[in-house]
N, C-alpha and C positions, 0 to 999 in steps of 0.2 A: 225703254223698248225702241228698238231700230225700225223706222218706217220703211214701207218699200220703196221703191223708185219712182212708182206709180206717183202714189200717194204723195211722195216729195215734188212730182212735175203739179200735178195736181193744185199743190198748195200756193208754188209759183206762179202756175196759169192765175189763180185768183189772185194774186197779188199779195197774198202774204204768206209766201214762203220761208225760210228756213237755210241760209249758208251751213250753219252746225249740225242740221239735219243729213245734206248732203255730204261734209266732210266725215260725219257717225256713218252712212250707206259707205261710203268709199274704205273710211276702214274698217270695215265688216268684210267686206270685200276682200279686203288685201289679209282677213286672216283664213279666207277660204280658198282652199287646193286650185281651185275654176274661178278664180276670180276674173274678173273684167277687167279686158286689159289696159282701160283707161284709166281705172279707177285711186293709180296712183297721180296721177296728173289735176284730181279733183279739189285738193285742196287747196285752201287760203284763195277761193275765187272770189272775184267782187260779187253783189248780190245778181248782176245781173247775168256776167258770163255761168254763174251757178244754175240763174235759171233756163237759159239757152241749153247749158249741157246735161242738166237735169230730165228736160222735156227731151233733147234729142236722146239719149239711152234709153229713156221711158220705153217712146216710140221704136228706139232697137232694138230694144231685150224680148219687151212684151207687147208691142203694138198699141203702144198706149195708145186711148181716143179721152178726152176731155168728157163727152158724153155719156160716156160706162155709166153701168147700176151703179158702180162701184165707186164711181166720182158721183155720179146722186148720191151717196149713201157718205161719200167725204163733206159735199156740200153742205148737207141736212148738220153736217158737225158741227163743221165750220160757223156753217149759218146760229147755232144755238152756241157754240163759243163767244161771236162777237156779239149776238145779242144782250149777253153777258155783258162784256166789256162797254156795252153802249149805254146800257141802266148804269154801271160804276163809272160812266163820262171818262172813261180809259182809250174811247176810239169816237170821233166827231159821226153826227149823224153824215154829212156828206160818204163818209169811208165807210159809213155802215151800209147806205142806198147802193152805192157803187157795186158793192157785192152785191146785195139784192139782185140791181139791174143786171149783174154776170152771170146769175146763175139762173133768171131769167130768160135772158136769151138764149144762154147753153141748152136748156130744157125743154124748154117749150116745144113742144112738137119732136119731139126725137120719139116718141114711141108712136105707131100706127095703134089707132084705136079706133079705127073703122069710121064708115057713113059718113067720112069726108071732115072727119071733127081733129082740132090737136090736142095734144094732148097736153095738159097742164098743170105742172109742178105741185099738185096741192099742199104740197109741205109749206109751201111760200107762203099761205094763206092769202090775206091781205096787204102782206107788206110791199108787194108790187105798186101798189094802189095808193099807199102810204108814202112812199119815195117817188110817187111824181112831184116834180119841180122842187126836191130836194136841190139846197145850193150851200156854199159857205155859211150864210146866215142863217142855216139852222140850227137851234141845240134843241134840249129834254124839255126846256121852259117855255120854247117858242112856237116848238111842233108836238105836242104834248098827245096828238092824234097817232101820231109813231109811237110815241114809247109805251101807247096805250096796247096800240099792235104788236109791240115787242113781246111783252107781257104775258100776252096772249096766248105769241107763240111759247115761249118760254112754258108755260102752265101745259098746253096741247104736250109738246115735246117731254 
């Protein structure tokens, strides 16, 4: 299945985007009548000029915003993806926090919920809390308070 544009800037902004993703959007593109007229230009990009051009068409097609329901609702994936991959020691706790911490700040307070309160991701649970002072030297064995949180989530989700 071909992601949107969206959902491809989306994956970039968090850092774990997708070059094959974008060259799949690009030719999807080129087999439809109204294609975008850059979208022959997209391929064979480093990962990074991918993600530049990825987020700028997001932002031109569809006004992409990082903050959407809709990038909530990628996060919350994402986030139960690498959870995943954090109990199979397939992604280092530091890589796992760093998201945390991203989607964190992306959220926190983007919706108005009155009486002067922010609003707070509750999907995140505890794992905010759990990746403070996360560094290089953490794994499963040594921060075992995380992967208790992971679990968690993982069971909630």
């Amino acid at each position: 299945m071909i992601k949107n544009i969206n959902r491809i800037a989306f994956e970039f902004w968090a850092g774990v985007g997708s070059v094959s993703d974008l060259d799949d959007w690009a030719e999807d593109q080129l087999r439809n009548e109204n294609s975008h007229p850059d979208a022959c230009e997209l391929f064979n990009l480093s990962y990074e000029k991918a993600e530049k051009e990825s987020i700028r068409l997001a932002c031109q097609i569809n006004n992409f915003k990082v903050t959407s329901e809709a990038s909530e609702e990628w996060a919350k994936s994402l986030l139960l993806e690498y959870s995943k991959k954090l109990l199979n020691e397939e992604i280092k706790p530091i890589f796992f926090c760093n998201l945390v911490n991203m989607f964190d700040g992306a959220f926190l307070g983007v919706r108005d919920i009155g009486e002067g309160l922010a609003y707070y991701p509750e999907w995140l649970g505890d794992l905010w809390n759990c990746c403070d002072w996360c560094d290089e030297s953490w794994s499963l064995v040594n921060s075992s308070h995380l992967a208790d949180e992971v679990k968690k989530y993982i069971y909630k989700t």
